[in-house]
N, C-alpha and C positions, 0 to 999 in steps of 0.2 A: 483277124490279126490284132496285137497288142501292141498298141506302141507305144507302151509308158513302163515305166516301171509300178510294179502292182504290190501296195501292199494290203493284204486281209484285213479288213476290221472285225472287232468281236464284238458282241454283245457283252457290255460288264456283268459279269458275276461274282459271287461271292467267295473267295479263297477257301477252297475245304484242306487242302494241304498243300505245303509245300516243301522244298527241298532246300535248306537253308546252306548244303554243303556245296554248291554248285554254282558258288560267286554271285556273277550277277543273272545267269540261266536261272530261270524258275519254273517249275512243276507244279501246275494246278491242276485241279480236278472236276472244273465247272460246271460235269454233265452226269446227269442221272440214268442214262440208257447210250447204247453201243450206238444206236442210231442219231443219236444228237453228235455223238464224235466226228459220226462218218460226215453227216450234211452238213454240219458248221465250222470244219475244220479242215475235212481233206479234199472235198467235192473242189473242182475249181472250174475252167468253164468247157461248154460244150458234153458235160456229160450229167444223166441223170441215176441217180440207185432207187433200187426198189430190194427188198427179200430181204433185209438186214438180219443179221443173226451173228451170234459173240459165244463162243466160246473160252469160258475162266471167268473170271472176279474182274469187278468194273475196278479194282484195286490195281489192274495190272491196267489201265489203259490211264494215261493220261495227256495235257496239252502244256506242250514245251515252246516255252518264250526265250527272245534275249539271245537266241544261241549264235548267232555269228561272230561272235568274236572266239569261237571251239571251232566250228564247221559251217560250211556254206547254209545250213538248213538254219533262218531265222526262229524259225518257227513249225510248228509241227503236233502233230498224231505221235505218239509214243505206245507200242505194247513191248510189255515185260514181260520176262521169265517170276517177275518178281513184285514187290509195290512199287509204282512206276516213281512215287515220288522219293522214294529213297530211303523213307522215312524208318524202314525196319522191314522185318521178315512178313512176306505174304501169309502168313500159316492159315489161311482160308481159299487160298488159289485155287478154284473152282475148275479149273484144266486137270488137275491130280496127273496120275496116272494113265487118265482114257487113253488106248494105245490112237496113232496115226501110222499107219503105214505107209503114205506116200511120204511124212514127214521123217522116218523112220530110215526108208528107202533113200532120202535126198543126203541124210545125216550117212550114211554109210558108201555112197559113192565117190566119197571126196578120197578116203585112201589110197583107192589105187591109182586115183587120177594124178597123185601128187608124191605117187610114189611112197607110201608110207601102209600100213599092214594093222591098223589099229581096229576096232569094232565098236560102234555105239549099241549098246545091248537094250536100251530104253529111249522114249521121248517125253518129256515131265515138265510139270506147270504149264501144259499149254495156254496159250493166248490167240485167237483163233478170228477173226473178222471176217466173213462171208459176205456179199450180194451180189444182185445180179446190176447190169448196167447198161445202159446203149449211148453211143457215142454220135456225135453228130458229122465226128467228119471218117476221116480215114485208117486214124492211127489213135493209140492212147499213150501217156505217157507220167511218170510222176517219179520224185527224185524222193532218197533217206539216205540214212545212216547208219549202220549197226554200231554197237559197242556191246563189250562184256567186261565183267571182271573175270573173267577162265584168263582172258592174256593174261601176260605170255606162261604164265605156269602148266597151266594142262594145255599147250598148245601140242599137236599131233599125239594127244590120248586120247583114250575111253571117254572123256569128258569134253565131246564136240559140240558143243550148243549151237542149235541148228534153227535158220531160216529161211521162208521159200515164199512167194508169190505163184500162187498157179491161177493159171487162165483157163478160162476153156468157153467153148461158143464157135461159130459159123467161121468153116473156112483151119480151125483148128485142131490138129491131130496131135495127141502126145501120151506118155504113158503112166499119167498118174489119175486118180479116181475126178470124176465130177459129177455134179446132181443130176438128177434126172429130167432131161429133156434137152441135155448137151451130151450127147452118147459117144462122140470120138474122143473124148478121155482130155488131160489138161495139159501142160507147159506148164514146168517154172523159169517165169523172166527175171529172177534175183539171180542174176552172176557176173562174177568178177571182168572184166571190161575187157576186152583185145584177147580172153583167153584161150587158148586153143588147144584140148576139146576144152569146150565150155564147162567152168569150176563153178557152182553152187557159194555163197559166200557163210564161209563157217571161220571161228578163230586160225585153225587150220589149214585154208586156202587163203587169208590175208591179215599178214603180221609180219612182223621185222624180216622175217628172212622170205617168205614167199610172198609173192609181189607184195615186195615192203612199201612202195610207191604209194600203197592205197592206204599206208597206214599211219596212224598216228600213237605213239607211245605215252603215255600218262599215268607211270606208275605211281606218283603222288597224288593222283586221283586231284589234279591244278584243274578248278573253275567247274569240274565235271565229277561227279563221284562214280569213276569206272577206269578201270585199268589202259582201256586201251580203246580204241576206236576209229573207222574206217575216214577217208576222205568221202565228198557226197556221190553217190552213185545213180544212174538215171535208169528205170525200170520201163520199157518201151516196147510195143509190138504195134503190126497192125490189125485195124478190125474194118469188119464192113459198117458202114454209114448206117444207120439205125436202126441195126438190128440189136439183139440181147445178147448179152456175153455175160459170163459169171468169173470172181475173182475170190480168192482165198489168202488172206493175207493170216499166216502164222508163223510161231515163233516158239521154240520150247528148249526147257534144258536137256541137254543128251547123257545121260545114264547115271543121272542125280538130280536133285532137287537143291543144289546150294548154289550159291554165285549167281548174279543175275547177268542176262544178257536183255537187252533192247534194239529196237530198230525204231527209229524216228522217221515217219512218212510225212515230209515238207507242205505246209499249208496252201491249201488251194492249188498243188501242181496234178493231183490225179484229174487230168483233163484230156481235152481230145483237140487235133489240129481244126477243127472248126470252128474256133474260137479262138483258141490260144496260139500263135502262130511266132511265138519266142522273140517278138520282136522287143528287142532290147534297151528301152529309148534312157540310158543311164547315161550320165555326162563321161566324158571319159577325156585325156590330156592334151591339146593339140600341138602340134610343132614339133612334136617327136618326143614332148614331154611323159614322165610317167611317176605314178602315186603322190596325185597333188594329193595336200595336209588338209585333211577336210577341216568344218567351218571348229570343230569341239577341239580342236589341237591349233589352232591357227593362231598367229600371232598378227595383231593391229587391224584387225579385219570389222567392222562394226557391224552392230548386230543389227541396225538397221540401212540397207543402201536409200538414201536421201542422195535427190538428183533437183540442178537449178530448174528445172520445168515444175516441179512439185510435186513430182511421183517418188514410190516408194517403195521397196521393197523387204517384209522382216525376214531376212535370211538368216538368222539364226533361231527364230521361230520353225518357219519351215522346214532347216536344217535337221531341226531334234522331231520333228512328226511331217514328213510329207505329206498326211492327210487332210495337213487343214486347209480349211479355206480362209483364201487370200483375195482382197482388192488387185484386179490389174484391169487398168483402160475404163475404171470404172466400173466393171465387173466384179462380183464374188463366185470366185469359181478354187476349184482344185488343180493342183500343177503338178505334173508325174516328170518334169526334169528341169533344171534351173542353170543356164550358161551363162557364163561371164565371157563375154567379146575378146578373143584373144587370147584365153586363158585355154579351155575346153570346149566339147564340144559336142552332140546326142549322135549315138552310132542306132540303126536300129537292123532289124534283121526282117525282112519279108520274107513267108513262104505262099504258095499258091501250091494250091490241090494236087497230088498225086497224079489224078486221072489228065491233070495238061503239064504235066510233066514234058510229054513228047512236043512240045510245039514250040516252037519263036514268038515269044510274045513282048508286048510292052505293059506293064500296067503301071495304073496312074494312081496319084494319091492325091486329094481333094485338101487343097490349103485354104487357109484361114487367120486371121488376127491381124494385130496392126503390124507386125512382123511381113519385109517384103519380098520375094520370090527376086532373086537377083540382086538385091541391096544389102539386105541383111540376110540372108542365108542362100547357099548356092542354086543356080537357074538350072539346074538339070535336076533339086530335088525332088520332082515332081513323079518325074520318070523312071520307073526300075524295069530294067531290060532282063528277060529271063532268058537265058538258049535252050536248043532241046538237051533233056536231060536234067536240065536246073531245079532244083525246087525251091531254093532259097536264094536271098541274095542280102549282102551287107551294103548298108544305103546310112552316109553321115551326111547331118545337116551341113554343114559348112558354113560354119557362122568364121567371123572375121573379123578382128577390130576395125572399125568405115572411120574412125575418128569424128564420126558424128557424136552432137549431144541428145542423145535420144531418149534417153533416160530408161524406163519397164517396156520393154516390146515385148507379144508372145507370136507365137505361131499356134494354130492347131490344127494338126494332121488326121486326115480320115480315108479311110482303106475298104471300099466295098468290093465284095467279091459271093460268087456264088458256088456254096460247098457241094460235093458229091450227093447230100441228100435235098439238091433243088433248093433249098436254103439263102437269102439274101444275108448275107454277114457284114456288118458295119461295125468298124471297131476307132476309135478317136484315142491321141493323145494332145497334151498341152504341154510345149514347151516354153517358157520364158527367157528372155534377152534380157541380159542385163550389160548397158556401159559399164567397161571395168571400172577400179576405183585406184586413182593414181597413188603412188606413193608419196608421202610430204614428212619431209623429213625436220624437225627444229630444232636448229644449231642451241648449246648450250651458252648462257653467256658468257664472257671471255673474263675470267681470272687475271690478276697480277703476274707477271712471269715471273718465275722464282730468282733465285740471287746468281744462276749458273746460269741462266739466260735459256733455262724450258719451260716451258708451260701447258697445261695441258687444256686440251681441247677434244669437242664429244658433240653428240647430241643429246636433248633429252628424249625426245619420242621422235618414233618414226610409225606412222599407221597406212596401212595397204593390205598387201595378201600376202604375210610373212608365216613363217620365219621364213628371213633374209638372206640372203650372202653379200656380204661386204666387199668391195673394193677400198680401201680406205687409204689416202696417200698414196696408189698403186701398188701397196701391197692388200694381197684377199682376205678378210676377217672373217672367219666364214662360221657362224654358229650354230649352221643350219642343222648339222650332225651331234648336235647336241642332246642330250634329254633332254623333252618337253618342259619338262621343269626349270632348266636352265635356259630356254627362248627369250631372248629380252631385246624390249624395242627401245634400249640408249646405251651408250656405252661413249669412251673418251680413252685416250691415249696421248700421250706424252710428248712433245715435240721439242726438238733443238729449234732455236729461234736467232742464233747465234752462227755468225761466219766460220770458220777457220780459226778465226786470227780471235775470237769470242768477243764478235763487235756485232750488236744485236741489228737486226735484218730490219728495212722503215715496213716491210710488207710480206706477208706467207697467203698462200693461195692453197688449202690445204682441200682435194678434190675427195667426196665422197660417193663411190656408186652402187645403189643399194639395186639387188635384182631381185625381185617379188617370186613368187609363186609360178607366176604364170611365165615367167622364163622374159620378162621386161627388166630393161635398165634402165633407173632414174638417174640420171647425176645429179650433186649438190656442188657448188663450192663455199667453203666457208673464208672468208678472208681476212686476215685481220691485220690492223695497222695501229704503227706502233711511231710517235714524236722520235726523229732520230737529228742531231744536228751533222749540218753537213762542212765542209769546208769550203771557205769563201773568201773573195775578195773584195772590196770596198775603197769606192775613193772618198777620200779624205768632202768632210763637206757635204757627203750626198747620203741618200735615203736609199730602202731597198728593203724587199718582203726579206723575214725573218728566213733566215738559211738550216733550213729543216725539212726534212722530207715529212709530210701530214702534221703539216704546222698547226691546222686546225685544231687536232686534238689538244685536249687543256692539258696545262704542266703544271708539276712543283713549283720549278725554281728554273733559272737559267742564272751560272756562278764563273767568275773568273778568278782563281787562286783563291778559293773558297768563301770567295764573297757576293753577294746576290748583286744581278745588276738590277732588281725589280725592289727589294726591302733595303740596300747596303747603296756604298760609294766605290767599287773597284779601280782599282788605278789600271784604266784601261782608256782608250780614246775611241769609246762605244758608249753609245743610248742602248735599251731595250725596249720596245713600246708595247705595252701587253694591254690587255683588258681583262677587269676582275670577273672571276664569276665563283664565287662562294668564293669559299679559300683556298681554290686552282685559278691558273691563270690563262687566256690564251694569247697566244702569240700572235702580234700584227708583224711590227717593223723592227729594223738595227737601221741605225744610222753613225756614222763616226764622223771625229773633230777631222780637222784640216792639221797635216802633217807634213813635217818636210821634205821626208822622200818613203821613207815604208815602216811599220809598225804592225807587227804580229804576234800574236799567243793563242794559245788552247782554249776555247770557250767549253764549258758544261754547260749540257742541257739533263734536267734530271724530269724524269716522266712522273705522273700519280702513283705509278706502284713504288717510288724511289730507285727505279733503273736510271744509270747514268749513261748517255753518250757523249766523246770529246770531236771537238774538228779545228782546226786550225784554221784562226782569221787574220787577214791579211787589210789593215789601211795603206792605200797609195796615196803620193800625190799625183793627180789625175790629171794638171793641169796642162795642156797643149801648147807645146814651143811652137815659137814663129820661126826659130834661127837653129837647125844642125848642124855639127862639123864631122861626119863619119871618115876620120881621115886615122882611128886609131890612137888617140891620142890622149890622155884622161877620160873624161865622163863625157856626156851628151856626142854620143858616137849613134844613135838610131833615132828616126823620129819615133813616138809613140802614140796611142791614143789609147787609154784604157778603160776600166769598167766595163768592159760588156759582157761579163757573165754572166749567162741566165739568156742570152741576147743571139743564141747559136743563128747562124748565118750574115751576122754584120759585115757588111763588105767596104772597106777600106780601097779606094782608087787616088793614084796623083797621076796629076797632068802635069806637062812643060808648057811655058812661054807658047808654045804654039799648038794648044790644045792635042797631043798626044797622049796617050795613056801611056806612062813608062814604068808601071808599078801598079798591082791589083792583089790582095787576098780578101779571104773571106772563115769567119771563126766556124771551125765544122762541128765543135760541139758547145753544149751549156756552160762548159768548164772554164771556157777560154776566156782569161779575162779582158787580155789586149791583144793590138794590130798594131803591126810594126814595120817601118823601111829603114836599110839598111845603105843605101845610096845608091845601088846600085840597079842597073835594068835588069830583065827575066835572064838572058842570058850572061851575066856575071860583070858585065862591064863596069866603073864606077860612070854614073853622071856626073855632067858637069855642075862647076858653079853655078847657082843663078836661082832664080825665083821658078817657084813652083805654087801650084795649087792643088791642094787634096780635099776631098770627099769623102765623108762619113753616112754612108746608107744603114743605121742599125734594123736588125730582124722587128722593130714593132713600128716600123713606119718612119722615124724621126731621121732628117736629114740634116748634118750639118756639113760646112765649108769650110776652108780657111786659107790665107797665104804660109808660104812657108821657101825660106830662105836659108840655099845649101850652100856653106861652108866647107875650103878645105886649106889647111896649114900645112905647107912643103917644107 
């Protein structure tokens, strides 16, 4: 069994041609004989060839790179009706003419299956691959592709350009020719999937109108120089465990010699379940997630994961060539799949043998690395339960963000089992853990707000596993839908900073939440604070912190009737107390003169960017009578105490002559400058004449007393 993702290496060669029309797909011709084709390129595992033999021009065989971004087949064995690499006309195609009559025979049964009356009268350029083989396990199997330029123009004519796979060997009966010493005749396993009767695949049995599902249209001949061509199809039968089977892989044009057609046979899939056991160990979405942005499309994702422990990971190296070797746990090894905690996760696929197909079984898979069986991937991954009938079964790691810092863990998985021909079969994959990589996002520095009272506000970089989607002020920014080309990790938007009334805000809390890739929310908040003057009260005589909300911040100016109280002389009955720092200033204290009963105006406060705000300041005199008369009658009708703004909760108490309480408030907010009796008790009564005692408890501890002496005039 496989449990990685496998890709072929080759032996570098030297480019003999290529096919400059086919983007980034390229056609080389590396090999000097049919048999270097066959063992370096399409052998894959559990199976051996012997008896090689080619029929046509080594002109018509070639090795196809790069192909998955046209069709599932990366890579691949190519024969042609034609020169494989594109390059121009075969006119040495060593197939001519030689007739095939099982080819011939395959090429002419498609009409009436498909309902159509047409005749292929020839079979031309053939391209022919023969050998024989033995398999190690049960079954054989290998995936291609056809394509032709015949689409769609001579589709259901005389011009059927025909391909076939025929088998033949132990256990197999069919009615087309085979060599000698395989006498019940061959099978062709090349046809169209789910068909019923089973279609042979020709332009004619799959193209836009007949199962058009399997096809692909490319009349612009985009990235691939061929009109048209098939989705990948998987060629499969069974065989007996190692014994010899012969196979015929051809291809030829049907009643002409123009237009080429191909079938691309996928690298390293003609193999046998004794080995190859389709186990699929590719990262795949977790959490319901689907087509994460891999690492070449990614936005803020670094190319190297660097973790505080000191390990490392170059996933952007690995990204572009899963075959190198890499450092992990102090090892140099090779890694066939790479998880991120949280993000995704290895699915892989187990089959066991045919022959125990019928039984209940459990098998086990042999774990390994610093990666741990219940911590870091799930505690049942060990175990894959088969029922009778089963052959396969789909087994995910179950990896999990642990919110540990762990930094490169790997696992490595090993699967022994013994094939049909008594065979011990040991098959390993290595997968790596990687801690995700949070998002961090960095606020832009904050601008001057404009003269309307907006300003704009942004990040500059954000880095993680983008591209993003944005929550930004609770509305969604959402780029992610974007061309790749327009992905970007900062952006800034425009904010009112301003009330209603356009009296700009002391504070904005503007919430950013950026969700990565892997389907996580970061939030950000950015905040920003802004010198705003507030409205106050002051007793005459006395000090007090400067009346501003984020007084801290440095100012211009602070101006009354357009004159500085910090550079000028205002006619106002106010100090300003500031501290220089360059040529801003910051704000300590106000203090005002001593006044005879109140004195107010509009103070400015102007911020660094020249934003003004106004508030209204109020001097009292604060001083506390010994003597009221609340009887109505002119002035001094309430006792008072003032100043306590800023002082929320001062609680004001008077007593009578005989220590009762006949009078109690207390200020409920900041705002509140004074505390007041009106003479009377809680329930409305007037007190009487006479002496009293009141209590001053202010909110920051300070407690004062005093006598006080109630008057009333009848």
């Amino acid at each position: 069994m496989i449990l990685s993702l496998r890709t072929l290496g080759f032996a570098a060669a030297t480019l003999i041609f290529s096919c400059d029309l086919w983007g980034q797909v390229t056609i080389t011709q590396p090999y000097a004989t049919a048999e270097e084709y066959i063992q370096e390129i399409l052998l894959g595992d559990g199976v051996t060839a012997t008896n090689i033999t080619y029929t046509g021009s080594l002109a018509q065989l070639g090795f196809l790179e790069n192909g998955s971004g046209l069709f599932s087949v990366e890579s691949g064995l190519m024969l042609n009706t034609d020169d494989a690499t594109c390059e121009g006309f075969c006119a040495d195609c060593l197939g001519g003419t030689v007739p095939d009559a099982d080819l011939l025979s395959v090429a002419n049964s498609v009409p009436a299956l498909i309902g159509q009356s047409f005749t292929v009268s020839s079979v031309n350029d053939l391209c022919i691959l023969e050998f024989d083989f033995e398999a190690g396990g049960d079954s054989i199997a290998f995936n291609y592709v056809f394509g032709s330029d015949e689409y769609l123009t001579y589709v259901n004519t005389t011009y059927n350009d025909i391909f076939a796979f025929f088998l033949s060997g132990p256990g197999i009966s069919g009615p087309y020719a085979s060599p000698a010493g395989f006498p019940e005749g061959a099978i062709n396993i090349a046809q169209v999937p789910d068909s019923d009767p089973l279609l042979p695949v020709t332009i004619s049995s799959v193209n836009n109108v007949t199962n058009s599902a399997y096809y692909i249209d490319n009349p612009l001949q985009d990235g691939i120089c061929t009109n048209g061509y098939t989705t990948t199809f998987t060629a499969a039968a069974a065989v007996q465990c190692g014994e010899t089977y012969h196979i015929k892989l051809a291809i030829a044009d049907g009643s002409d010699t123009a237009l080429e057609s191909f079938v691309v046979l996928e690298a390293g899939s003609f193999s046998s379940n004794a080995v190859n056991l389709e186990a699929d160990a590719v990262p795949f979405s977790a959490g319901g997630l689907e087509n994460l942005v891999p690492y070449e499309s990614s936005v803020g994702l670094p190319a190297v994961f660097d973790y505080p422990n000191g390990e490392s990971f170059p996933f952007e190296d690995w990204s572009a060539n899963n075959e190198i070797v890499v450092t992990v746990d102090g090892q140099e090894t090779v890694i066939d799949a790479v998880i991120i905690e949280g993000c995704n996760d290895a699915r892989f696929t187990v089959i066991r043998p045919e022959v125990e197909s019928e039984l209940l079984d459990t098998l086990y898979l042999d774990l390994a690395g610093s990666a741990v069986l219940g911590l870091d991937y799930s505690d049942t991954f060990n175990e894959v339960i088969m029922t009778p009938g089963q052959t396969e079964s789909e087994i995910t790691l179950g990896v999990v963000d642990d919110g540990a810092d762990e930094g490169v863990e790997f696992v490595e998985i090993t699967y022994e089992y013994i094939n049909g021909c008594g065979e011990l079969i040991s098959t390993t994959s290595k997968v790596v853990i990687l801690d995700p990589i949070p998002v961090q996002a960095t606020a832009s520095e904050v601008d001057c707000q404009n003269l309307d009272g907006t300003q704009v506000l942004g990040y500059d970089n954000i880095s993680g596993y983008g591209p993003f989607n944005y929550v930004w002020d609770g509305n969604v920014w959402n780029n992610a839908l974007e061309d790749p080309a327009d992905w970007v990790t900062s952006f800034d938007s425009l904010f009112t900073m301003t009330d209603a009334e356009g009296q700009l805000q002391s504070s904005h809390i503007i919430e950013l939440i950026v969700v990565d890739q892997c389907g996580k929310s970061f939030p950000f908040e950015q905040e920003v604070l802004y010198p705003v003057m507030t409205e106050a009260e002051i007793c005459g005589g006395a000090q007090q912190d400067f009346p501003a909300f984020n007084s801290g911040i440095l100012v211009e100016d602070v101006l009354y009737n357009g004159i500085s109280f910090i550079t000028g002389s205002p006619d106002a009955p106010l100090t300003v107390d500031v501290t220089a720092n360059g040529e801003r200033w910051k704000l300590n204290g106000i203090s005002a003169d001593v006044v005879e009963d109140t004195w107010q105006g509009t103070v400015t406060l102007v911020d660094t960017c020249g934003y003004e705000t106004e508030a209204l300041i109020r001097v009292r005199d604060c001083v506390v009578p010994n003597v009221f008369t609340p009887d109505g009658f002119g002035g001094n009708n309430t006792f008072r105490i003032r100043g306590l703004d800023g002082f929320m909760g001062s609680r004001l108490v008077v007593y009578n002559r005989y220590g009762t309480v006949v009078f109690q408030d207390e200020t409920a907010t900041d705002a509140e400058f004074e505390l007041f009796w009106d003479g009377r008790y809680a329930n409305g009564n007037e007190a009487p004449e006479g002496s009293y005692q009141w209590v001053l408890l202010r909110a920051d501890g300070l407690r004062e007393t005093g006598e006080l002496t109630l008057l009333r005039q009848n």
